[in-house]
N, C-alpha and C positions, 0 to 999 in steps of 0.2 A: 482250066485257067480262066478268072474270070476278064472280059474285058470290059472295055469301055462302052460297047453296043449295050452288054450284060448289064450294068450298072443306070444305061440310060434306060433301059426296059424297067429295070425298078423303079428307077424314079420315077416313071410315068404313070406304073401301077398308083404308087403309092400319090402320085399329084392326081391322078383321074378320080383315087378311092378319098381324098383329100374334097376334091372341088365334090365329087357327088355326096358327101356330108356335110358340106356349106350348101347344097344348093337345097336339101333336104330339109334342111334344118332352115333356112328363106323360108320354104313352102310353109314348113306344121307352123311354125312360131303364130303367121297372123291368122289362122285359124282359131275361131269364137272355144271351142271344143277343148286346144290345148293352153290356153289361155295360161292356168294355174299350174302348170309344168314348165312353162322357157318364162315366166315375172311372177314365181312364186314368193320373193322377196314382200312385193310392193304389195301382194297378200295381207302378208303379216304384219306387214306394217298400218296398215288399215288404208292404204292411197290406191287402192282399185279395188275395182265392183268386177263380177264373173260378168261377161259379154252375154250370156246364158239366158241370162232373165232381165235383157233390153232387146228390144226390138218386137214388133210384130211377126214378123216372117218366121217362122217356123225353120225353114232352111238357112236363114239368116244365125241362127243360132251355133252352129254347126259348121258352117263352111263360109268363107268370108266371099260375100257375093262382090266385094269392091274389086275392079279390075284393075284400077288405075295403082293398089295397093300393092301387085303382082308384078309394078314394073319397078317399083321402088324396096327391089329384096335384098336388096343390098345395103338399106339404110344402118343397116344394124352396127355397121364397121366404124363410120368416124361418129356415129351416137354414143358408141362404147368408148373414144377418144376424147369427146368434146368436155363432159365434167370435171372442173379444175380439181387440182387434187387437196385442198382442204376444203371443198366441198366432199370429196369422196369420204375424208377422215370422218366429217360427219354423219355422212350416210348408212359408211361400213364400218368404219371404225379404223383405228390407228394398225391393229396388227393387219387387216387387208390389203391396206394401202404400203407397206414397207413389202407384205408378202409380193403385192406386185414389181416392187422396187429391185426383186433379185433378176426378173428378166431386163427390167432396163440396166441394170450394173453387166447383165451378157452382153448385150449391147454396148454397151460403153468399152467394155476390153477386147471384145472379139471384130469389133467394128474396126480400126483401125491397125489392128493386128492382123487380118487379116490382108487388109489392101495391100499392109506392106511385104507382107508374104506370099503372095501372089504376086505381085509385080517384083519382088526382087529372086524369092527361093522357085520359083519354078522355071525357070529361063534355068538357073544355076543347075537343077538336080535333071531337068531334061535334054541338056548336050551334055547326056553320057551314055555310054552302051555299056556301061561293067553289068549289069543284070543278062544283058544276052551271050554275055559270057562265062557266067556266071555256075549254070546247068542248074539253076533253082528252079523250083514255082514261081512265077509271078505274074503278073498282072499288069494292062496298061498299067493302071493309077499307082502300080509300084513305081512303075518310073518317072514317077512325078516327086518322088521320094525322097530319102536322104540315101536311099539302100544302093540308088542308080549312081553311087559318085562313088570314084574309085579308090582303093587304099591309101591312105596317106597325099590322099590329094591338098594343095594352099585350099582350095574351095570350102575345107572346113570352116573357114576364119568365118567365112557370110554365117554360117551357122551359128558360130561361137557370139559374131558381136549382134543378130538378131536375137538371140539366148537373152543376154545383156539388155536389150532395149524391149522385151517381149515382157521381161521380169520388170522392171521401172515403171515402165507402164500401167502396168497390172496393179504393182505394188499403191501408186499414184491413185487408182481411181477407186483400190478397196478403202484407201483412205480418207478421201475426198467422202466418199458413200458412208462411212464409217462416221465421219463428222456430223454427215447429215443427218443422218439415222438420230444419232444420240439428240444432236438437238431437237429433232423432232419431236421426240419422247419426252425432254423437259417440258417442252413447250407444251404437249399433250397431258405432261401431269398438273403444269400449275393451270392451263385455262379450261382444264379438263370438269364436269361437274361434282358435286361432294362425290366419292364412293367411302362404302364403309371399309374396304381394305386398306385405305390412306390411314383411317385411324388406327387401324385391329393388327395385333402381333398373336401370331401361334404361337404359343410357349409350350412345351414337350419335356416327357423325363421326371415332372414332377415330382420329385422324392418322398416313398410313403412315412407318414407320420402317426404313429398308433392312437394320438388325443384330439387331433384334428380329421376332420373330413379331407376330400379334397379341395372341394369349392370353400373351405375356411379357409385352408393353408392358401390357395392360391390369393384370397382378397389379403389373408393379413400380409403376405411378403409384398403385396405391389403396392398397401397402405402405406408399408414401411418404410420401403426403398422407391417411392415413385410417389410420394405423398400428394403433390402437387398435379400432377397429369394424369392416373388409373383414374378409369370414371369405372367403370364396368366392365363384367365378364360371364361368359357363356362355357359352359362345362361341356367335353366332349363325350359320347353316352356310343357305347358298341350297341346301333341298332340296325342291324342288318337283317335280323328275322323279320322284324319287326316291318321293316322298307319293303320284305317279300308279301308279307300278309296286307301290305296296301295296295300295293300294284297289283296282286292279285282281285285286292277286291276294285278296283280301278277298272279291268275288264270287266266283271262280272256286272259290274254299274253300269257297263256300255251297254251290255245284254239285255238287261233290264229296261235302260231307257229306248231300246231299238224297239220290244213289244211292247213298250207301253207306248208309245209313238204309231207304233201297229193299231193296236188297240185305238187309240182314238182317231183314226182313221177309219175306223170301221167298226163302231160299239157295238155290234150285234154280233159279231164274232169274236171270241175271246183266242188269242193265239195258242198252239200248245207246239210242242217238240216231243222226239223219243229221247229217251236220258241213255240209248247207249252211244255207241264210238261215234261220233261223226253225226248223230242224229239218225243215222241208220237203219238204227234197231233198238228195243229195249222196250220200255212202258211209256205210253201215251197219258205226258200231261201237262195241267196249265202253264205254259209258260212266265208267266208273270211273276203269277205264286211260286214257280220251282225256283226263278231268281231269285226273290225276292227272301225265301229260307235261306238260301246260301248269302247272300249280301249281311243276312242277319248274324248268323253264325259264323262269318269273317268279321260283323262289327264286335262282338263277343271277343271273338280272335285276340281281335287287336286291342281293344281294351284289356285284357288280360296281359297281353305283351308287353304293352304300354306300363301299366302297372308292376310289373316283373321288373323290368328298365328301370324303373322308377326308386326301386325297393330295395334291388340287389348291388349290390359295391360292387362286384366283380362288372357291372358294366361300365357303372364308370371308369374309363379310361384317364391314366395319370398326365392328361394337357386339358388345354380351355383356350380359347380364342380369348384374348385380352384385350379391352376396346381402354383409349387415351382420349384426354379432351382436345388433345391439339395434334398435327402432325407431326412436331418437333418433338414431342414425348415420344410416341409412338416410334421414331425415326432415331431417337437416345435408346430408347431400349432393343430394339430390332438389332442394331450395330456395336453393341454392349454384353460386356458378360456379364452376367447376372448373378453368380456363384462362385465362392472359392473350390469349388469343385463344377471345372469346366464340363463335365458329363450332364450335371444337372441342370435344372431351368434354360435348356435351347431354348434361343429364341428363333423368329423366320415371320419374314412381311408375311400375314394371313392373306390367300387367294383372292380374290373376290369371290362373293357369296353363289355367281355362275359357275365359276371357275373348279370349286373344290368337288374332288370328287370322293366320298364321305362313307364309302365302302373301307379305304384304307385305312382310316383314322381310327380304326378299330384293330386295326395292328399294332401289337407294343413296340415300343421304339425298339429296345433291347433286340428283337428280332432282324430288324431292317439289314445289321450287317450279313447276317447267315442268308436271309433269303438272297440279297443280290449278289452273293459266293453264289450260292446255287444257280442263280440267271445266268451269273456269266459263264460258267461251265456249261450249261446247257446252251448258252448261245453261241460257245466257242465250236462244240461238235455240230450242232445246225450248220455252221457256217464252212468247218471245213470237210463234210460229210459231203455235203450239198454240191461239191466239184464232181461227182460221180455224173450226176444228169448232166451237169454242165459238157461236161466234156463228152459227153453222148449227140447232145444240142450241136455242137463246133463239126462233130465229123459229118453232118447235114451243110454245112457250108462250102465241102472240096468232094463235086465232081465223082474226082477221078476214085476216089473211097468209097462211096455207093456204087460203082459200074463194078469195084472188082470184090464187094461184098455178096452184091446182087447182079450180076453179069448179066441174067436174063431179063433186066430194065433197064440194057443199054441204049438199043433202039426209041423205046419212049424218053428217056432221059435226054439223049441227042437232038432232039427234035428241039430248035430254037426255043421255043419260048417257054416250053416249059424247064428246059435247062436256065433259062433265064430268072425263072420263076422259081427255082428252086435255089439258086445261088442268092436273089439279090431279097428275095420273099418269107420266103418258109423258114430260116434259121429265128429272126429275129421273130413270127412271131410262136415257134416253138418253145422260146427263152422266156419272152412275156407270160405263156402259160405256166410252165412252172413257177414265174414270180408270184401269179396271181395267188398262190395259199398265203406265201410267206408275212403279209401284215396280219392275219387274224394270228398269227403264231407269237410274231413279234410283240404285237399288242397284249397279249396274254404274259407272256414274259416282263412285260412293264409294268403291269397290274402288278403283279406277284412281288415286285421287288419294291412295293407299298409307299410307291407316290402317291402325296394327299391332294392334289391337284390337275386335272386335264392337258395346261397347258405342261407341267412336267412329264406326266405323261406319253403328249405326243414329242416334245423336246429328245426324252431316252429316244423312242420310238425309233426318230428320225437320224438319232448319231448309231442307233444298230442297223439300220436299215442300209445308211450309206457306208458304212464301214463294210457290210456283207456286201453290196454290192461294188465295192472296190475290190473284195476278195473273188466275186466270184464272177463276175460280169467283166470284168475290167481286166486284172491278171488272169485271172480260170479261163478266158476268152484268148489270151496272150499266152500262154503256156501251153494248156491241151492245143491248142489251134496250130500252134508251131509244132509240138511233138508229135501230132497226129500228121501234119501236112510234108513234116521234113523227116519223116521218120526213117525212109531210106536211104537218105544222104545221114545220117546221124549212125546209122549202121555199118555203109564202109567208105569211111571216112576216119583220118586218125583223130583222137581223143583231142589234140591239140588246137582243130578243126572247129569242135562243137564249139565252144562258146562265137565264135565268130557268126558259125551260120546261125546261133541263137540271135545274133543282134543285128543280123539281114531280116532277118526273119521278124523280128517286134511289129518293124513299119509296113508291111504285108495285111497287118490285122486290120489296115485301116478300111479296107471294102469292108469286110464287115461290120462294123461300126457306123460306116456311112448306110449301108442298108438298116441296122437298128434305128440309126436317128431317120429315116425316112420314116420306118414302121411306127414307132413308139413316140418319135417326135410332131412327125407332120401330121400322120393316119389318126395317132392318137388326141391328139389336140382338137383335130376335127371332129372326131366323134366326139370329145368331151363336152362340144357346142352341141352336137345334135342330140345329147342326154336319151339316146333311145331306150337304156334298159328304163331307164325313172321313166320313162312316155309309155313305154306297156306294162310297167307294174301300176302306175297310176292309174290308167285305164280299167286296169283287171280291178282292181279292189274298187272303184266306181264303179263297177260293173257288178262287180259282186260279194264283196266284202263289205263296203261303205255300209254301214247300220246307222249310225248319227252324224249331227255336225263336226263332231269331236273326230270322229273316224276321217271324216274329208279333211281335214285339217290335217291329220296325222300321213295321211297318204299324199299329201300336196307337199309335207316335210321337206326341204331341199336336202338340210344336212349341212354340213361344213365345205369349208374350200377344202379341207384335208392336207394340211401342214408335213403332217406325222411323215405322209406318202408321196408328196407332190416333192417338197424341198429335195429330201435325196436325190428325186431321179432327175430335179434339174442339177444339181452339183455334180451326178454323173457327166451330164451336158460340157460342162466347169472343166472336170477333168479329164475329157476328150480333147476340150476342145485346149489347151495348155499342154496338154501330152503331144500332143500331133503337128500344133503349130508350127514347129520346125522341123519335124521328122516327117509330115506327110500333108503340108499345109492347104493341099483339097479338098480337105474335108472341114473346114471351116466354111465356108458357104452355105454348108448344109446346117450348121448350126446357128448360124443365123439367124437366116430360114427360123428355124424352130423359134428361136427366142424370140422374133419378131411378130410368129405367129401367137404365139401362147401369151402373149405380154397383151396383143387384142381381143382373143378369146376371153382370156381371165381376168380381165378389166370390164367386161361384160357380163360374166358368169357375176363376177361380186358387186357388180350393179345391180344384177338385174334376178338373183339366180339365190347364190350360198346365203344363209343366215348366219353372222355370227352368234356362238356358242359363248364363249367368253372375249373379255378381254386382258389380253398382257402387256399391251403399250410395249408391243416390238418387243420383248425380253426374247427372242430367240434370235436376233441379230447378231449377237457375238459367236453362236454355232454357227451361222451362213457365215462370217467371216472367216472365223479357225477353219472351215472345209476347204476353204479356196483358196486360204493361203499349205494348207497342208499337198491342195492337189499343186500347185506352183513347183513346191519341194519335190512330189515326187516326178513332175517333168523334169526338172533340173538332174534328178539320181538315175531316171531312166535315161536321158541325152548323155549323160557322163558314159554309163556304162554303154550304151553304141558306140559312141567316140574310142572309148577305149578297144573295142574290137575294130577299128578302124585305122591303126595307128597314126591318130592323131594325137603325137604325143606333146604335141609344141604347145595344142591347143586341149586340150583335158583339164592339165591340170590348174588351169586358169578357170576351169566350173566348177573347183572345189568352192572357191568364194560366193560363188550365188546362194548357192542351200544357207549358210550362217549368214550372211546379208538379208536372205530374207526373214529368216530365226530372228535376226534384231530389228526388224518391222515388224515382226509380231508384236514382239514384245512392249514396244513401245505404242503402238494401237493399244495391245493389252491395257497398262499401265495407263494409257492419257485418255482412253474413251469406254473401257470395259466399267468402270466405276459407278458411270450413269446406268447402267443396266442391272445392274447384282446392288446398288445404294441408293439411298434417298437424302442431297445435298440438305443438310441442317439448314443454310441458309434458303435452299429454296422454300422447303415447310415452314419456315418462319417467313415469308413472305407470304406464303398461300396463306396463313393463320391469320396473318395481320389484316389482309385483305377480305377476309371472310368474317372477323370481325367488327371491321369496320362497314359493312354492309350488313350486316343478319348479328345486330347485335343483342338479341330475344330468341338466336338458335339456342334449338330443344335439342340437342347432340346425344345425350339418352336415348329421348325417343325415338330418333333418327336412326340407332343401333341397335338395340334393343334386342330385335328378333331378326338381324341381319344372319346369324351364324349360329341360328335355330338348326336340329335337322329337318329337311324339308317334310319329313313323316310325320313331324309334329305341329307342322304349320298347312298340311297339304289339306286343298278346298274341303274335301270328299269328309274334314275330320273337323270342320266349321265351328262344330258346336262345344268343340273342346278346345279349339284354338287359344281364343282369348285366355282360356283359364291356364294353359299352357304356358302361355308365353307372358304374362303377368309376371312382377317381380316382385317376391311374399316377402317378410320380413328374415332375415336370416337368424337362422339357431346360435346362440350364446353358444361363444367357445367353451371348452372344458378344462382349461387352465390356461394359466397366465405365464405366457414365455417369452424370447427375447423379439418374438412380431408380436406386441401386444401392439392394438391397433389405436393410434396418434387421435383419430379421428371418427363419427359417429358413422354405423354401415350403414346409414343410409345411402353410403356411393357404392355399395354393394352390389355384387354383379346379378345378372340375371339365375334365381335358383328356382329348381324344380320345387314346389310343394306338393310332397306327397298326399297329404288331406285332400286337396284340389284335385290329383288328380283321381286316385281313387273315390271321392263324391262325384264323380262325372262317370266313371265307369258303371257306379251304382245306378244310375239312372235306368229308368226304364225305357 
């Protein structure tokens, strides 16, 4: 049984394991050495020089000889608070700063929610002894509970009208945040600078036509029907082989320039390598020259491939990005059907040119439905498969089940602290290990169900991710944890019995919960600042992998904030911390705690730290909402169903009205703010258009586009010499009959088309 001594022993662990990875993480930061590991940002951005190569001293390089630096370790905290936040917008960008904005909304609802739960519900739920009457398991912190109030007691009522004021609240400030949000995003699209996605619509489905191309059929329908705003278009091409034969040759170019960089360091030695595994074994020879065949014979490669693409119809794929002269075109057609057969000509806002991820767009549409049949079958058995370890994980949480597993580890188990250690310690981080496969898995499954976009993407990503872990973290933790812990009272006891002691038992789970958010909340937040794995993989590959600049740069990488993985597991947070509020509301303080901390951590990580990858102007806002109003709901269906085992019958069925109460605050967020996030206001694009020109009234908006939604394989450095001839726009081939798109107007607004002559005379090249 655990107590309250038990629960402080954790938190101590976890506050000791907490401070010694801030205090850690003080030390490396001002260190010359780790410089481009804790402000690999301001790297990239080109606003810092490495500490490396200033100074004289030799020891100076390496280890910060300032002392006075040593006493000011702590600066890090209100440095990371001080940057106003549309300064930040412009730093990070718009989706950083809203990402930070879901810890300040924990803060906003659990902040007063709390006060008031604590000074009203703990007085209430601790004058009562029904748990020592009870012959349950339990725990002090049960009895801080709803579990300690007795059958049919008036005391329900405090629960029912904090119910009441827990949900309004809540309700009040997704609102409030929901407002802000959206505005922010107008406001970030109209003063935001050109991008080419404001122009460009993906259009998909393209219907084949036996006398026309593709790239005909797509200019003459948008001549026809958009006469006025189609400026241009770019053809979608299945190059995926083709993406493998550059990157391939992309390392071999590193190899290459690492000995020739050898090499003139040292001209009197010419480098060589053995060509077997690993350098190993095999035959001794010039390095240079051995790259330098293979660099040749991938340019070969790829020119063939190139060419192939070029040549062959089946690559072309039946969409094209379709670029408009104004935003209001763009923004008529995006929001418009385009077909009396709704299947054909989809349209959809095109990515921005970071954003899209150009492996999928070589999936035919026709497919998209069967593959994500397939995901979600396969992500349904993932998810309820995955309760096996779960419920393996929960029997580490009770004691008295390992002593009569293992009998002969009673004596070590007895022993304070490490009983301590095993109740408030080791569940939560045996749970975290099995989590840790679960995103390459999920990740893979999002791919496959052939999103053309990153930010989509991590969006599935992040609603599979939280959904499993509602499933299996959250109930899998509430069910096995009960069936395992009450399983002798569940035995003899009559049948009439079990649901009751099932809904004594819910509020029980809350120790364990309060140990996860210690482990995975507090522990893990701290190490996210102290980045140790990026501190010794960086190291190692500067130590020993680093071959050129390009290499240092690639290992200095930060990466993303991580959307996909970070959001869920605060929505968990979300729906702890709403589930318990009334049922066990001590365990709000520790969520706090969390939010308080992670909100300063990660406001300095995306200062100082993550690169943004794309931008989406907040477009996963409306998922952070829908979670936290869905976790509300299921507080409200779980509180029902205890109450009801409680016979509180005066006061139950007065919670039927909260869950549809809150169903029509969705709805109505839905309808009054979801619009800015999924559309683009006509009127605002005709303001941005007007404004744009009336200032750049000799914008080149062509050329501006042009080779925005190129594949990047045919614009990549490495392929320089064929670029321009690439990306040129030749004259387009005379249609081969005359039909009802005969076109109004001359193609010279013709989209961007491959010329095959062009590109094969470049392949020919010697």
């Amino acid at each position: 049984m655990a107590t309250l001594n038990d629960i402080g022993v954790a938190a101590a662990i976890n506050i000791l394991t907490a401070l010694a990875f801030f205090l850690a993480f003080a030390m490396l930061r001002i260190q010359p050495v780790n410089d481009r590991v804790y402000f690999p940002k301001w790297y990239i951005k080109g606003l810092r020089s490495s500490p490396l190569v200033n100074g004289s001293a030799f020891a100076s390089k390496f280890v910060n000889l300032d002392l006075r630096s040593y006493t000011r370790f702590l600066n890090w905290m209100p440095a990371a608070l001080q940057m106003p936040e549309p300064e930040l917008i412009d730093h990070a960008g718009l989706d950083s700063a809203v990402y930070l904005r879901i810890y300040l909304l924990g803060l906003k609802i659990f902040g007063p929610i709390a006060l008031t739960a604590l000074t009203v519900m703990i007085p209430v739920n601790w004058s009562n002894n029904t748990l020592e009457h009870s012959g349950l398991t339990y725990s002090d912190i049960d009895k801080l509970s709803i579990s300690n109030i007795p059958i049919g007691s008036h005391k329900f009522w405090t629960h029912l009208v904090l119910a009441y004021g827990f949900t309004f609240w809540t309700c009040y400030v997704l609102k409030r945040e929901y407002e802000i949000v959206a505005a922010m995003r107008l406001h970030f699209l109209a003063s935001d600078q050109r991008r080419p996605d404001q122009f460009t619509v993906l259009v998909r489905n393209v219907p084949p036509d036996p006398d026309e191309s593709v790239t005909e059929l797509v200019q003459h329908f948008f001549l026809v029907n958009h006469p006025h705003h189609y400026l241009s278009h770019q053809l979608v091409y299945n190059a995926n082989k083709l993406s493998e034969l550059v990157n391939e040759k992309k390392k071999i170019q590193n190899w290459l320039d690492f000995y020739q960089n050898k090499y003139k360091r040292n001209p009197l030695k010419r480098p060589s390598l053995k060509t077997g595994f690993l350098g190993l074994w095999g035959n001794r020879v010039d390095a240079i020259d051995f790259y330098t065949s293979i660099v040749e014979r991938l340019s070969r490669d790829i020119c063939g491939e190139r060419e192939k693409v070029s040549s062959n119809t089946k690559s072309i794929m039946p969409a094209a990005f379709v670029s408009f002269k104004t935003r209001w075109g763009a923004a008529v057609c995006v929001q418009t059907q385009q077909s009396r057969n709704p299947t054909t000509w989809l349209t959809e806002w095109a990515p921005e040119p970071r954003d899209v991820y150009w492996e999928n767009l070589a999936i035919p549409f026709v497919f998209l439905t069967i593959r994500r049949l397939i995901a979600a079958i396969a992500f349904f058995f993932l998810t309820f498969f995955f309760m096996i370890p779960i419920a393996i994980v929960q029997s580490l949480a009770n004691i008295e089940s390992i002593e009569k597993a293992l009998p002969f580890l009673k004596p070590i188990i007895e022993v304070k602290f490490i009983k301590s250690f095993i109740q408030g310690f080791l569940p939560g981080i045996a749970l975290k290990i099995f989590l840790l496969f679960l995103p390459t898995i999920l990740m893979m499954m999002s791919k496959f169900e052939g999103f053309i976009s990153l930010s989509a993407l991590e969006r599935r990503f992040a609603s599979r991710y939280y959904f499993f872990q509602f499933i299996n973290v959250f109930l899998g933790s509430i069910i096995t944890g009960t069936a395992f812990q009450q399983l002798n009272h569940f035995i003899h006891q009559s049948t009439s019995q079990i649901p009751k002691t099932i809904g004594v038992s819910i509020p029980m789970k809350a120790t364990f919960f309060i140990t996860y958010i210690m482990v995975d909340g507090w522990a893990g937040v701290a190490g996210e600042i102290l980045r140790l794995k990026p501190l010794i993989i960086y190291h190692l590959k500067n130590s020993f992998l680093v071959k050129t600049e390009k290499d240092r740069e690639e290992a200095m990488d930060p990466g993303t904030i991580g959307f996909n993985t970070g959001e869920p597991q605060i929505q968990l947070y979300f729906l702890l911390g709403l589930v318990y509020a009334v049922v066990t509301p001590i365990l709000l303080p520790f969520i706090i705690v969390f939010f308080a901390l992670a909100y300063v951590v990660y406001r300095h990580q995306i200062i100082n730290v993550y690169h943004q990858e794309y931008e989406s102007a907040a477009a996963f806002w409306p998922d952070v909402h829908v979670r936290v109003v869905a976790a509300l709901i299921v507080s409200q269906l779980l509180l029902m169903g205890l109450l009801s085992t409680k016979e509180a019958s005066q006061s139950t069925p007065l919670l039927i009205t909260l869950p549809v109460l809150t169903i029509c605050f969705h709805r109505f967020c839905k309808g009054r703010y979801e619009p800015a996030f999924v559309r683009y206001p006509l009127q605002e694009a005709m303001m941005k258009d007007t404004l744009e020109r009336a200032k750049e009234a000799n914008l080149n908006l062509k050329g501006f586009l042009q080779n925005a939604y190129i594949h990047p394989v045919f614009k990549s450095a490495d392929e320089s010499d064929s670029e321009s001839e690439w990306e040129r726009s030749p004259a387009l081939v005379a249609t081969k009959r005359t039909s009802k798109r005969f076109t109004p107007m001359p193609s010279k607004d013709g989209g961007s088309v491959l010329s095959l002559d062009q590109v094969n005379d470049e392949c020919l090249k010697p």
